[in-house]
N, C-alpha and C positions, 0 to 999 in steps of 0.2 A: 505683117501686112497680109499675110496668107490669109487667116480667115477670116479677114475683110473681103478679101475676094473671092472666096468661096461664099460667103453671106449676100454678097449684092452686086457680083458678077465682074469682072476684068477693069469697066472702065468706074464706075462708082463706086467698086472696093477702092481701087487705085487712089480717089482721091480723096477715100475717106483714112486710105493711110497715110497721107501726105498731110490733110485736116489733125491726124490725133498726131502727127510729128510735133507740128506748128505750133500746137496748142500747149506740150509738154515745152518745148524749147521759150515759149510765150511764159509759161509759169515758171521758168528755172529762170529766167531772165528777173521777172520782178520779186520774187525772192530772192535773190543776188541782192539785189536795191537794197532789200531788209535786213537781211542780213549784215551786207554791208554795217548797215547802220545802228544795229543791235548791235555789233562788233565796236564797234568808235565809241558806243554810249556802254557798256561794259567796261570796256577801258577806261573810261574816263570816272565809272563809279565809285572804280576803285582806287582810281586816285581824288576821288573827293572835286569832280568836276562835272559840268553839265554836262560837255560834250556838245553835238550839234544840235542846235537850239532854234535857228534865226528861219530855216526856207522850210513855209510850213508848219501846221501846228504840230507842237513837240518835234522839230523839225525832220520830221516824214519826208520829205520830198529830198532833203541834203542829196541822196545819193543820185537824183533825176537831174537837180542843178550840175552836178561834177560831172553825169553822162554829158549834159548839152556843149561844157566845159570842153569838154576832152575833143567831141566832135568838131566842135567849131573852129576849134586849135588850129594852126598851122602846120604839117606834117613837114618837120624839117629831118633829112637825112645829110648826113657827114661826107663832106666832100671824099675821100676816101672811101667809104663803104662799099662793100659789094649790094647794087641796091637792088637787085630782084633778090637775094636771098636776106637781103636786111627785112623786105617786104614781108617775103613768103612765112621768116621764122613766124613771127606772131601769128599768122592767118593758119597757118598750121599748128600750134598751139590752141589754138580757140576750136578750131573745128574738129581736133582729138578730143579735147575737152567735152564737147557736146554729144560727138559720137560712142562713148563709153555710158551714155543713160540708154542708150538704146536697147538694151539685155537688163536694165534694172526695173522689177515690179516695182509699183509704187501700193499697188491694191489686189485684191483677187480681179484676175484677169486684164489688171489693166500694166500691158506692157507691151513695148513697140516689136520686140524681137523677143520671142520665149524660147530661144536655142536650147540645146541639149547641151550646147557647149559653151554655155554663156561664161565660166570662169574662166576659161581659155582664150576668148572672142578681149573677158577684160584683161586678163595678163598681156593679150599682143595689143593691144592700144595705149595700156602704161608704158610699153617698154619703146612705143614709137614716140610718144611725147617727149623723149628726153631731147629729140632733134630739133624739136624747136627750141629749147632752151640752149643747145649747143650752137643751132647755126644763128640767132641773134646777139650770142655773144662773138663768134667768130668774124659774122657779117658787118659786125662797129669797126671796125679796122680799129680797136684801143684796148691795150694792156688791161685797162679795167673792166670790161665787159667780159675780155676774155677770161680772164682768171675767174671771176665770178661764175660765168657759164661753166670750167670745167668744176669746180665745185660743186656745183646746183649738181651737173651729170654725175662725179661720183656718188654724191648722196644719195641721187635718187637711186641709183642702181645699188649702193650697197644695201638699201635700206627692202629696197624690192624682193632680193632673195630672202630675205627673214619673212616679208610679206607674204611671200609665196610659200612657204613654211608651214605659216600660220592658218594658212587658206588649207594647207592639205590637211591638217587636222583635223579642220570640220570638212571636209571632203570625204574624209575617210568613215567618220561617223556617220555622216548622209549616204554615201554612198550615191553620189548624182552629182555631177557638174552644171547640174540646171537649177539656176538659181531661185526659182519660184520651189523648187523642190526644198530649197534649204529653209525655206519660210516653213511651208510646211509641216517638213520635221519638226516643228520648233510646235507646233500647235498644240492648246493649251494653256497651262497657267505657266506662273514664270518658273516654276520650278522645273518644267521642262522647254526652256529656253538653254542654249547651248552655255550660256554663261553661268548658267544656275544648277543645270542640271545632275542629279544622283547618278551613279559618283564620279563621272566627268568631271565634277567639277570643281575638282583638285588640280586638272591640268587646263581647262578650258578658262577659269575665271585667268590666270595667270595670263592665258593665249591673248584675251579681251584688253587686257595691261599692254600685253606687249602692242597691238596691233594696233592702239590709240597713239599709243610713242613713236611708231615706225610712221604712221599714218602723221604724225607732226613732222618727222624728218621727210617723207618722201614729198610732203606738200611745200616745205620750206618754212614754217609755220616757225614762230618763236617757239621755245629756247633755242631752233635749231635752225634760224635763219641767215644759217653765216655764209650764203653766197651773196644775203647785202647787207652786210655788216656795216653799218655806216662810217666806224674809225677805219675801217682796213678797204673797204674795195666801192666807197662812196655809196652805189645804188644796186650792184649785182651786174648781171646778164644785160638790164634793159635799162643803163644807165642812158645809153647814147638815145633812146627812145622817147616822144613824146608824143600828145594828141592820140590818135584813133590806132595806133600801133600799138603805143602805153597801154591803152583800155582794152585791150584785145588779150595783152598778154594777164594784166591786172582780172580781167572775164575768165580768162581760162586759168587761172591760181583759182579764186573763188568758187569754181565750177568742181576744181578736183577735191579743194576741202569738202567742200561740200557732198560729193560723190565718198569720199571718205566718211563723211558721218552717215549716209547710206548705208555702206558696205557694214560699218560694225551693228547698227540696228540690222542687219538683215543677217549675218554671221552669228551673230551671239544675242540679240535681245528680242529674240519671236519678231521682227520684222512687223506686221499690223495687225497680230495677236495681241490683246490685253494681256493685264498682268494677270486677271482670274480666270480666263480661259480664252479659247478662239473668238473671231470676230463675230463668228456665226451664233456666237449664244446669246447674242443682244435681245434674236429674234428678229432684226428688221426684214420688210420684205426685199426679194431679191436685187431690185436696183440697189437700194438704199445701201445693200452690206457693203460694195467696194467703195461708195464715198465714204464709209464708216470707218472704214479700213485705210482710206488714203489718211483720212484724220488722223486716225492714231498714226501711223508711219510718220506723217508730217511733223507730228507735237515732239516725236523720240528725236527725228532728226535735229530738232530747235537745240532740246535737251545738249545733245553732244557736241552742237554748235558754242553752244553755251559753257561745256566743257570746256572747247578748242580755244573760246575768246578769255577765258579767265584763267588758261595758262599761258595765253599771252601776256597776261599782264600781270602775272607774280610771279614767274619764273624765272631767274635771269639768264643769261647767255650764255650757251657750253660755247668751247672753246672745240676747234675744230677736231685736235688729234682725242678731243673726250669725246665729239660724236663718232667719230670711227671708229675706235672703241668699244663703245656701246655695242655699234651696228655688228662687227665684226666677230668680238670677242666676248659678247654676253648674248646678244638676240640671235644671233646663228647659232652656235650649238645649243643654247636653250628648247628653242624651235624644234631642232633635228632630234632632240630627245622628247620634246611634246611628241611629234610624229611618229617616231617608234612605240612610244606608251600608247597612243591612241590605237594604232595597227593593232597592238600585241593585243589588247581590249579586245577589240574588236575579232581578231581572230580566236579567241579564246573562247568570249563569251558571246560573239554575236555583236549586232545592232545594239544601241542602247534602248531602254524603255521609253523613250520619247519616240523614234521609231516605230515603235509596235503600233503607238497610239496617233499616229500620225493622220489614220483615216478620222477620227472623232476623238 
């Protein structure tokens, strides 16, 4: 919002930072819808099913019918429950949820907070969302919520430190914890995208692997859905939930996958560089290049959306002591030895060549 208001002074920057909030949260919102619904109609592809059909042509709207759904609901809470924190979990969940796009570019220049420390800004907003899922499961005063909730938190937290791993690799390669920097870096063709890149990308393609898996576990996402496993703990965390609590926490899941296929298009796939070079060799004139740019970012993010939904639906179900496992005894020291390789690189020979050529 800074140089909003250095452009047009204290009170009309002000509200023109508040305008491009509104408008981002406006577009994450009806994306949610689609996605949603690309999600249900992938699934169902693959089982040889229409999927949502009936509200709306090619039934477009399904996901607007379940918002009206959900709101209209009856907000019932359990005579037992603690009910200002049964309330607050979801509303704290949703508004983590949103506040983590605020340090994500979506285009050249178009970003609500371009911190120096934006990778840092999103590690402490991951690591406070897990309280929502803890005090909604706690707040049901029931055995089932609660076990779910402490699963959903080890998960997410074992799966965070491999995250974080992952992140300093290309941290270290960049050299910047400003994430429009890491875009950047990345400019150019795809060959110097962090996933592709000479000869990175012996350790970086691997990093791409791992950070898609972990980004399933941390989101909750099938095969690694087992804080609601349907035979063992009925619905998770937010079984005792329903109406406008449900959709809050159901908004803020959807919110973080989706902040998740952000993050790997902007870590490893040039972020709203083409795959033949930067956005800027289109030629368009200068407004045109950041909707050009938001374009392509958008289409990558669908891509990995599209990823996320069709290992929901041919993968089957790890079993809990096999995700911890995974998280613990494969993706951590894996990580910790990408990070050393990277370092040593780096310290040996410098920046990589994507780097050098980061101005053009």
């Amino acid at each position: 919002m800074g140089p909003l208001i250095a452009e047009f002074g204290p009170v009309w920057g002000f509200w023109a930072g508040v305008g491009q909030i509104l408008l981002i949260m406006i577009m994450l919102l009806l994306s949610l819808a689609f996605l949603l619904l690309f999600d249900r109609k992938v699934w169902a592809a693959v089982q040889l099913r229409k999927g949502p059909n009936v509200v709306g042509p090619f039934g477009l709207f399904q996901s607007f019918a379940d918002f009206l759904k959900f709101v209209l609901k009856e907000i019932v809470i359990p005579a037992g429950a603690n009910k200002t924190v049964f309330i607050l979990a979801p509303l704290i969940t949703f508004t983590l949820a949103f506040a983590a796009w605020a340090v994500i570019p979506i285009a050249p220049g178009w970003v609500i907070a371009n911190l120096n420390v934006g990778i840092l800004y999103l590690f402490a907003i991951s690591s406070l969302g897990v309280y929502g899922i803890i005090m909604g499961g706690w707040a049901s005063n029931s055995k089932y919520p609660f076990l779910g909730g402490l699963r959903s938190a080890a998960q997410m937290v074992s799966y965070e430190v491999s995250i974080g791993f992952i992140l300093i690799t290309v941290l270290v390669l960049v050299g910047s914890l400003n994430i429009t920097d890491i875009v950047e870096n990345q400019r150019g063709s795809i060959l110097r995208w962090h996933a592709f890149a000479w000869p990175t990308v012996f350790v970086m393609f691997p990093m791409l692997v791992m950070f898609f898996i972990s980004a399933l576990a941390e989101t909750n996402r099938p095969p690694f859905d087992l804080p609601e496993a349907e035979s063992e703990l009925v619905a998770g965390y937010q079984v005792e939930y329903s109406s406008t609590p449900y959709l809050l926490f159901m908004i803020g899941e959807y919110l973080n996958i989706t902040l998740m296929c952000a993050m790997i298009n902007i870590l490893f796939l040039g972020g709203w560089h083409l795959p033949w070079g930067p956005i800027e060799s289109l030629g368009l004139p200068d407004w045109a290049t950041p909707i050009a740019g938001f374009a392509v970012f958008y289409a990558k993010l669908w891509v990995m959306f599209f990823m996320f939904a069709m290992v929901k639906a041919i993968v089957p179900r790890y079993r809990y002591d096999q995700l911890m496992r995974i998280g613990w005894k494969i993706f951590l020291p894996t990580s910790l030895v990408a990070v050393a390789v990277a370092a040593g690189y780096v310290a040996y020979f410098g920046r990589p060549a994507i780097a050098a050529v980061a101005g053009g």
